[in-house]
N, C-alpha and C positions, 0 to 999 in steps of 0.2 A: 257337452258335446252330444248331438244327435246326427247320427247319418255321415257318423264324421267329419260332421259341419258344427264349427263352435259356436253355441248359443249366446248369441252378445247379450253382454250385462246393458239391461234398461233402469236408469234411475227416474226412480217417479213413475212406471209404465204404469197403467191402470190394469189390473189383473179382473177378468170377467169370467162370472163363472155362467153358466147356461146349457141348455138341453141341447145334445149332440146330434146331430143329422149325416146323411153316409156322404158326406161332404168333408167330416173329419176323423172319415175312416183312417186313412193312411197316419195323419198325426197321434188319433188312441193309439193304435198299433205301435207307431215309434216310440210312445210313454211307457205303454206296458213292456216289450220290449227292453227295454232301456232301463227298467226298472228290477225286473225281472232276473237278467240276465246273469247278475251275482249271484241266484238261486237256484239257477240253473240245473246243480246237480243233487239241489235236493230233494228234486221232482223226478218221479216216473217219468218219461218221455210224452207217453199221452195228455198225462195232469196237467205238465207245464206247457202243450199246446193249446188246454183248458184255458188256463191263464193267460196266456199270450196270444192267442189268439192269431188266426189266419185272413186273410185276405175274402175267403169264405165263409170262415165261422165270424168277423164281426159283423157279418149284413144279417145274422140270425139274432146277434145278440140287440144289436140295433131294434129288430123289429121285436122282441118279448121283453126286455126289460129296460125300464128308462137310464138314461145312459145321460151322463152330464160332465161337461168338457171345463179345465179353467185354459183362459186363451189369453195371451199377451202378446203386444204387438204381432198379431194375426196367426198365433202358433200355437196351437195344442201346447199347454205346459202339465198338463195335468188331465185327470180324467176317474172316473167312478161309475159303477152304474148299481142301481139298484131294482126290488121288487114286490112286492107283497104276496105273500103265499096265501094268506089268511086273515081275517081281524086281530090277529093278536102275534103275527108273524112275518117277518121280512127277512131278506137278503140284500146282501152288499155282495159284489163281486170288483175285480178287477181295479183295485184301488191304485194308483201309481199317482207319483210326484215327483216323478227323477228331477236331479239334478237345479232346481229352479232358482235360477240368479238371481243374487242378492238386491234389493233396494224395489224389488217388483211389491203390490199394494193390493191390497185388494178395493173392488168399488163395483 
């Protein structure tokens, strides 16, 4: 369920992963969100606006660190972003994969 809209089960969908664009903004948001939400109180308020992100704070995160979406049948089902601090250093931020219906593939 996303948005209070049930996310119909795709058999066989092709599951794509690729580089996210502020085109699916609104979809990271509803994963992280979605994701997140069980964890809710075990974040400081601030943190888990970190995490969850805003309608504001994802066009920042969009533009500093690579941000990659998995998408089926034309829906954010997923999302990640990362970044390189250094040669020998990186970050992961914002990992979500709520709920994703059974029989979907990757390709």
């Amino acid at each position: 369920m996303r948005n209070n809209k049930k996310v119909p089960e795709q058999k066989n969908s092709a599951l794509v992963i690729r580089s996210a664009s502020a085109t699916d903004s609104r979809g990271i948001l509803d994963c992280l969100a979605e994701a997140f939400e069980p964890y809710r109180n075990s974040y400081p308020p601030a943190a888990y606006l970190d995490t969850v992100l805003t309608e504001e704070t994802i066009t920042a995160r969009l533009a500093v660190m690579q941000v990659f979406v998995a998408v089926a049948s034309d829906q954010v089902v997923g999302t990640i972003a990362c970044w390189k601090q250094d040669a020998s250093e990186g970050h992961l931020r914002g990992v979500a994969w709520p709920s994703c219906p059974s029989g979907w593939e990757a390709g």
